[in-house]
Structures are given as structure tokens and as C-alpha cells.
N, C-alpha and C positions, 0 to 999 in steps of 0.2 A: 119772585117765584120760590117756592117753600121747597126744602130738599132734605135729603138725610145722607151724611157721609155714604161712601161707597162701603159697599162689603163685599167679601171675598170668603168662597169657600172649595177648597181643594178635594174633589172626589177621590175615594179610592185608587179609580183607574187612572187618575192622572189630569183629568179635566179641571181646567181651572172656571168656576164659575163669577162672575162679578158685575152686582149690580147697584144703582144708583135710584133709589126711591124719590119720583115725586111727585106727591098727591096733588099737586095742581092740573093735571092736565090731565085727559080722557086718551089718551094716546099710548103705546109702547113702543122703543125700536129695540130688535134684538136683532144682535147678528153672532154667526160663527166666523170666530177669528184662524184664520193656520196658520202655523210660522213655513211655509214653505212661499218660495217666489222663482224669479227668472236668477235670481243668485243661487238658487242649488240647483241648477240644470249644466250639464255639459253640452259643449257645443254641438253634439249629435240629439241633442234634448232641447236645444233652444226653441222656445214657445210653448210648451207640453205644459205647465202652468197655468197657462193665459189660452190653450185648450181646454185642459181639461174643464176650467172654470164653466166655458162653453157648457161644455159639454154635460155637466151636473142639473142644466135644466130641461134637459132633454126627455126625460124620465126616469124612476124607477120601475122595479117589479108592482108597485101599488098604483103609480099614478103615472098618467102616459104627459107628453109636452103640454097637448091641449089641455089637462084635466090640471096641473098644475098654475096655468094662466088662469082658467074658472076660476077657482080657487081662490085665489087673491083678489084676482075682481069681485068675485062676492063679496070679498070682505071689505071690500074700499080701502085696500093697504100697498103701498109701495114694496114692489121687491125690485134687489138688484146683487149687484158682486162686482170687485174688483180684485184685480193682483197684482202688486207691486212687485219689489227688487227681492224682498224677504218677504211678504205675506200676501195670503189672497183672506178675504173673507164674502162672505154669505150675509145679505140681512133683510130684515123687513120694518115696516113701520104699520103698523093698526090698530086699531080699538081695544082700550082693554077687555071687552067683552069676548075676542077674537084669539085669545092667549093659546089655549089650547090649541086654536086649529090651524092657526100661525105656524105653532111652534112641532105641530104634526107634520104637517107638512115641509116645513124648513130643515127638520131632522134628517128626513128620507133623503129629499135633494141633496144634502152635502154629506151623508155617510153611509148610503146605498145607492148610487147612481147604479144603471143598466145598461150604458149607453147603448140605445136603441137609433137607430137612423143615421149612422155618424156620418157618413158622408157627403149630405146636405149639409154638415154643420162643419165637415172641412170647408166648402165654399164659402160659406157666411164668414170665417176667420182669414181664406184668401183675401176677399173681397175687402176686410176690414184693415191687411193688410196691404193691400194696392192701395186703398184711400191714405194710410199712415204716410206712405211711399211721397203722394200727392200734397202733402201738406206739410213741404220743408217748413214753416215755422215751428213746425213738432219735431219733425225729423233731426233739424238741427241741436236739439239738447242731447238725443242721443249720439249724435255724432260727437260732442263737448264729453260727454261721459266716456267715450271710446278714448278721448284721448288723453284723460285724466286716467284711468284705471287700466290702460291699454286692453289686452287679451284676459284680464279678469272678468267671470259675470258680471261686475257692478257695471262692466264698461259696454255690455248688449243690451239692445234693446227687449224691453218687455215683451213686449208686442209677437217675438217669435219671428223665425222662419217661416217662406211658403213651404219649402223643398220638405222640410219636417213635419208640419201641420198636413201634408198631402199624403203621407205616407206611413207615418206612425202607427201601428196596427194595435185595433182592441187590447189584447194581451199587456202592451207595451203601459196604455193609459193608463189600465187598471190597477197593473203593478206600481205603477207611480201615486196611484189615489190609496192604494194596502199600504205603501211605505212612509206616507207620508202623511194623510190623514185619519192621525193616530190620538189616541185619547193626550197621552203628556205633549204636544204637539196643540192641542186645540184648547182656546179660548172662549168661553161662552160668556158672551156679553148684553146687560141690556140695562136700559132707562126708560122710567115712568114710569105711571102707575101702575105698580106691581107690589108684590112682597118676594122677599128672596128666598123663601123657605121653598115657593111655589116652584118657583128657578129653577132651585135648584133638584128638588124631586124630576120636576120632568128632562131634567138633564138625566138626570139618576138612572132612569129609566129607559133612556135613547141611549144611551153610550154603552157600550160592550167595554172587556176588560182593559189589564193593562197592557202596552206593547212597546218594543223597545223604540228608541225616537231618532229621527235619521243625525249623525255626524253635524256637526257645526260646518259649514262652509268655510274655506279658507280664506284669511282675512289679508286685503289688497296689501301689496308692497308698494314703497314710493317708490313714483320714476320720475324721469325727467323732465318738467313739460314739453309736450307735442305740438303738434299741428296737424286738424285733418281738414280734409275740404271735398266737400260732396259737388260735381260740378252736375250741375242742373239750368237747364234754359228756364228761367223766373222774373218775373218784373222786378223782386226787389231780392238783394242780397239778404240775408237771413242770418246774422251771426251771433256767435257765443264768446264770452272769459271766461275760464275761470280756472277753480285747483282745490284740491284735496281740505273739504272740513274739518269738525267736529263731528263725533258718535253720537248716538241718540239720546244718551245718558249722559251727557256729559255738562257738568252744572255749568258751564261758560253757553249752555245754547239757550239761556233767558239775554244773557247781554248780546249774544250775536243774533239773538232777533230784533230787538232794538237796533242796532247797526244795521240789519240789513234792510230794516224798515229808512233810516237815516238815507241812507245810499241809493235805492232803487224800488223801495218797498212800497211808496204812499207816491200822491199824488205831490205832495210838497219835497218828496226826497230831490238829493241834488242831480239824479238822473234825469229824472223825470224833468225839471226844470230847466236844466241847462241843454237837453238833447232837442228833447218837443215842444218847454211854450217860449223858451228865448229864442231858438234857430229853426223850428219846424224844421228838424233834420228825419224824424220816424213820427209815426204814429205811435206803436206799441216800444216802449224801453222800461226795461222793469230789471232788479236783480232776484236772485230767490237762494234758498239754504234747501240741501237734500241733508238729510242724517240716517245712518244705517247703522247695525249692532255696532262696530266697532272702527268706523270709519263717517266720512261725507264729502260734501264740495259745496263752494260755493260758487255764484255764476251769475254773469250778466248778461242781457240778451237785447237786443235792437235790431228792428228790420228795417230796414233803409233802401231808397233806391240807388242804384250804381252809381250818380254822378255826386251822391254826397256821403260813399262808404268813408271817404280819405277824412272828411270834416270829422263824421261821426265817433269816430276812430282815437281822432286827435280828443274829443272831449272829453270820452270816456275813460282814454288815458291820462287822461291831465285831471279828474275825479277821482280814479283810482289814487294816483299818489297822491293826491291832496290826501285822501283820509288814510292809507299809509303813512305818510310823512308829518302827517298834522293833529290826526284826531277829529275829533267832531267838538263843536261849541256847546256851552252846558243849554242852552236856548234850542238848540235840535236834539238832547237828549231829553231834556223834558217832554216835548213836543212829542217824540217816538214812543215813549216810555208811556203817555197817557193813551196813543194812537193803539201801542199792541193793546195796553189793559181793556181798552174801549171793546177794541175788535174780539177777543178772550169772553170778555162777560156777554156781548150778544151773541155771540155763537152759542154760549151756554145758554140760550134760551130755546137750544131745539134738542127736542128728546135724541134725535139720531146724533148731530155732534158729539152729545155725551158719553154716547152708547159708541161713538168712534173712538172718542179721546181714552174710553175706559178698555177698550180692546184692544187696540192698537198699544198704548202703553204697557198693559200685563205682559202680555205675548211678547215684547222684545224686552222684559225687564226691565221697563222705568217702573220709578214710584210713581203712584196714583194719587197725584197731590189734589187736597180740594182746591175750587176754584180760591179763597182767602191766600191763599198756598202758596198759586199760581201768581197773583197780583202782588204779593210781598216780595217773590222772587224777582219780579219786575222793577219792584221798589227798591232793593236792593242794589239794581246794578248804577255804577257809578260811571265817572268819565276816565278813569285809568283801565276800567276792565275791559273799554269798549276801544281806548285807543291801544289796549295793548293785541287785542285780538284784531284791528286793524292792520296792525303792525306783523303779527303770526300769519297773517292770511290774505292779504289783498296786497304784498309785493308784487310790482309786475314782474320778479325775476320767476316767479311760485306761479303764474300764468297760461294755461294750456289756452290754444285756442280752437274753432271750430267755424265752419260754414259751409250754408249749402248757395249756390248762385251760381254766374255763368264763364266766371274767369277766375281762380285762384289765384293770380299772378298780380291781380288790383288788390287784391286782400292782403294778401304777405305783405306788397307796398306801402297799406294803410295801416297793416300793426304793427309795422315802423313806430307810429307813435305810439305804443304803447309797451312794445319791449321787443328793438332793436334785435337781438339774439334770437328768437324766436321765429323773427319775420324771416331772417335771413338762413 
């Protein structure tokens, strides 16, 4: 697939534009990036991010909710939004023929909302919250993040409050969408066939001036690992490890994806292996990496039923210090190392990925490496960098734990094997 390095161009007002030309394909994704999330919200604000998102396709003064959905269905283009810890973004995928009215449309929605009808659309984020509630294998990472990050934003969930999403008044939202969805604040991103000059004129001309940009959130302090435990009547206990990352920028996160592909990441890692096809002890056992401006975690997850928490417990513990205390074989580091590049270059075959990977990076300040870039950094990492960052990050003494199920008192006993202090 035929490309042309990314470009960037910084408007007056502060809007960073950047886009990724590629003439093979009939398609564009653009999306608006914010640097705002559930990380700049106080706890009287929890969820008002992952509202207002709601709440931005509801309508503006031009275009009412129904006229908006037309809209897009006309054009046969995907829209959606998400919001993270630090960002939410806005985007679309359609026909290059569609640029324009895409891009009309997609402007209003994220920097003139009206909100019109909002309290139908309280219900819909109740509702999306009682299912969150219902579905401890989700639930439990946020509880793992609560007790890695304690009483910091990193350590709430996204998702929000009901008690706030039910009661937040207009006023409130709006001033939150003025403060925050500001031109130096937002990222305009896209991939496929386009030109950027085109880009960026129609940014040119959507975006008003410049405004000052909200305070940096304050960045977590270490604590001491925890313990939380959400007690829920469920079939199967639901648990989490883990402890405090690397930052998003931080050139050691090509070798700890490699590692963490190694440990719980692929279907050959040693989680995977030793939990589900030697003991059928869980179905789902995976480990995964979060990274944020100036921090992260990392974390492992298994859901198991009660009478094999103690087993499951025991293995993951005895994995963990294996690749603390050992490293990894240069035979699984090869093996990782072609797994992520594989997985890097086919993702790169979808306009939106691109158009993710290029918003998402500007906006928290990574370099926007080409993909060549990206696979050398891969090539690069060796077996000292990977057993050393083994070694920084997957002690069981550096361990927070987390669960949701029907007894905490089975749980403390079975992370026993895994770090004695902790359980007790």
C-alpha cells in the first residue's frame, strides 16, 4: 500500500493539523482529537467527559440528532467517539468524494454542540452505566487502576458517575466543552486519500481563534501497593496484577510491548499457555500495558471459577517471578518481536488505525514515527532491555491487586502465592 510520510501543520489558533496521504484507497478517516479525559475531572466532575462526548451528537443550532444520523447514512461513512483517561476524539470514515460534507458536519458536532434533549441522554449513560456495573470482567480493571493510583483520576473510572451524569446542569456541561475544547487543545487528524492543503483550509475555516489551554493535570505519586475487592455474587472470580508503568513517550515502551506480548500478550505467551491449554484453569488470561502523559501500569487479568482461584493464583505467581528473576529466552524474543511487527504493519492497512495512531500521538506528544520507524524500534530492542524492564516492573513486591467475586477472604489466601505482604 503506497503512502507519503505524515505532515503537519500548525494553525494560527493553535490547531494542530496532521495528515497521512494514501493514494491507494477510495476511503478517508478523519477524526478530532482533545486532550481532555476522566484525568482532568474532579470528583464532583466524574463522568462529564464521557457525557459530554454523549452528548455532542445530540445536535447543534444547524443540525437536530435525526439530521445528523441522515447524514452519515447517506454517505455510507462510519461515525463514532470515544474518551479515554487523557483524550476523547470525534471521527468518521467515508468516501473521498464525501470530504466536504464529512467534514461539515463533523466540525459542528464537536465545536458547537446545543445540547438539546439532555435528559434522555442522561438515561442512555445511566443505563450504559448499570451495564458497566454488570460486567465485572470490565469493572475489575478499574478497580486494579484504583489501587494502583489510589484517589488520583488515573485511579477512576472513565465511564463516570450516575449521581453526576443525573444532575449536572446545562451550564455546567457547556462550560466544560468552552474550557476545554479549545483550538491549542485539539488535534485534527486524517488518513487517505486526500491532500493536506485541502485539510487543512477546511480546518482554517471551522476553528475560531486562539484561547488559553486548561493546566496540565497533576501527575500520580507512588504508593504502596493495595488491595481492593469489589464483592459481587458471579460465577467466576474476575481478577487483576499489576503496578505503576512507563509514560507514553518513553522509548523503553517498544521493548515493553515485546515483553508484554512475551508474558500474556499472544496466544503462545507464557500466560496464556501455562493458565488455559496446560490446566484449563480460565478461558480469558491475557496481560496488557496502559501508558499516559507521564506515567502507566501494567497488568494481568484471569477469570476463573472459585474452586481454581488458589491454582490460578499459584501460576501466575510463579510467571511472574520467572520473568522477574530470569528474563525471557532469545527464542521468545524473536518470536514477540516478529508477532508485534506483524500485528503494527496489518493494522497499518486501515485508513482509521492511521488516522488513530496519528492523533492520538500528536496530542500527547509523541513523535509520529513512520511505520519503517516503528519496525526498527522493534529491531532494536534486545534481551537486556527486556529482562531489565522485567526486572523494574513485574516484582511481585511492586504488585497491587484487585477483584470482583463473591469472597475476598479466598482471594487474599490465593495471593499468597504471589506476594505473601500484600495478601495479608
Amino acid at each position: 500500500m503506497s503512502t507519503t510520510p505524515p505532515r503537519l501543520t500548525t494553525l494560527d489558533s493553535g490547531v494542530r493539523v496532521v495528515t497521512e496521504a494514501m493514494p491507494s484507497v477510495r476511503s478517508i478517516a478523519l477524526g478530532f482529537w482533545i486532550r481532555t479525559g476522566s484525568r482532568n475531572e474532579g470528583h464532583e466532575q466524574a463522568g462529564l467527559s464521557h457525557f459530554l462526548e454523549h452528548l455532542l451528537f445530540k445536535g447543534t443550532d444547524r443540525f437536530s440528532s435525526r439530521e445528523i444520523d441522515e447524514a452519515f447514512d447517506a454517505m455510507g461513512a462510519e461515525v463514532n467517539a470515544g474518551t479515554g483517561k487523557e483524550t476523547t476524539s470525534v471521527f468518521s470514515r467515508f468516501l473521498d468524494g464525501h470530504l466536504e460534507r464529512a467534514f461539515d458536519v463533523l466540525q459542528d458536532i464537536v465545536l458547537r454542540p446545543a445540547y438539546p434533549d439532555i435528559d434522555s441522554e442522561r438515561q442512555v449513560v445511566i443505563e450504559e452505566i448499570a451495564m458497566y456495573e454488570d460486567e465485572p470482567q470490565d469493572k475489575v480493571h478499574d478497580v486494579l487502576a484504583g489501587a494502583i493510583f489510589g484517589d488520583h483520576p488515573l485511579g477512576r473510572p472513565i465511564i463516570g458517575r450516575a449521581d453526576v451524569v443525573s444532575s449536572v446542569p446545562v451550564p455546567k456541561i457547556a462550560g466544560w466543552h468552552a474550557g476545554h475544547y479549545v483550538p491549542g487543545n485539539i488535534v485534527v487528524a486524517a488518513a487517505g486519500n486526500l491532500e493536506h492543503e485541502r485539510i487543512v483550509d477546511l480546518v482554517e475555516t471551522a476553528v475560531g481563534g486562539a484561547a488559553s489551554v486548561p493546566a496540565t493535570p497533576r501527575a500520580p505519586r507512588a504508593g504502596a501497593p493495595s488491595l481492593r475487592f469489589h464483592t459481587k455474587d458471579t460465577e467466576q472470580y474476575h481478577l487483576c496484577l499489576g503496578g505503576p508503568g512507563i509514560a507514553r513517550g518513553d522509548d523503553r515502551r517498544f521493548a515493553l510491548r515485546v515483553l508484554d506480548t512475551i508474558l500474556g500478550g499472544s496466544t503462545s505467551s507464557r500466560l496464556f499457555q501455562e493458565v488455559r491449554e496446560k490446566r484449563g484453569l480460565a478461558y480469558a488470561v491475557y496481560s496488557y500495558v496502559s501508558h499516559y502523559a507521564d506515567s502507566g501500569q501494567v497488568a494481568v487479568y484471569v477469570g476463573t471459577r472459585p474452586d481454581n482461584v488458589a491454582e490460578a493464583m499459584d501460576v501466575i505467581g510463579t510467571e511472574l517471578r520467572r520473568v522477574h528473576e530470569e528474563g525471557v529466552t532469545e527464542e521468545e524474543l524473536e518470536r514477540a518481536r516478529e508477532n508485534v511487527k506483524g500485528r503494527t504493519v496489518l493494522s497499518m492497512e486501515s485508513t482509521l488505525a492511521r488516522m488513530n495512531r496519528l492523533g492520538n500521538s500528536l496530542l500527547m506528544g509523541v513523535p509520529v514515527l513512520t511505520v519503517d520507524e516503528v519496525l526498527a524500534a522493534f529491531d532494536a530492542v534486545t534481551l537486556e532491555d527486556v529482562a531489565t524492564l522485567a526486572q523494574d516492573l513485574y516484582g511481585p513486591d511492586r504488585m497491587s491487586a484487585a477483584g470482583v467475586g463473591a469472597d475476598e477472604g479466598s482471594f487474599r489466601t490465593a495471593l499468597g502465592a504471589v506476594t505473601p505482604a500484600l495478601a495479608a
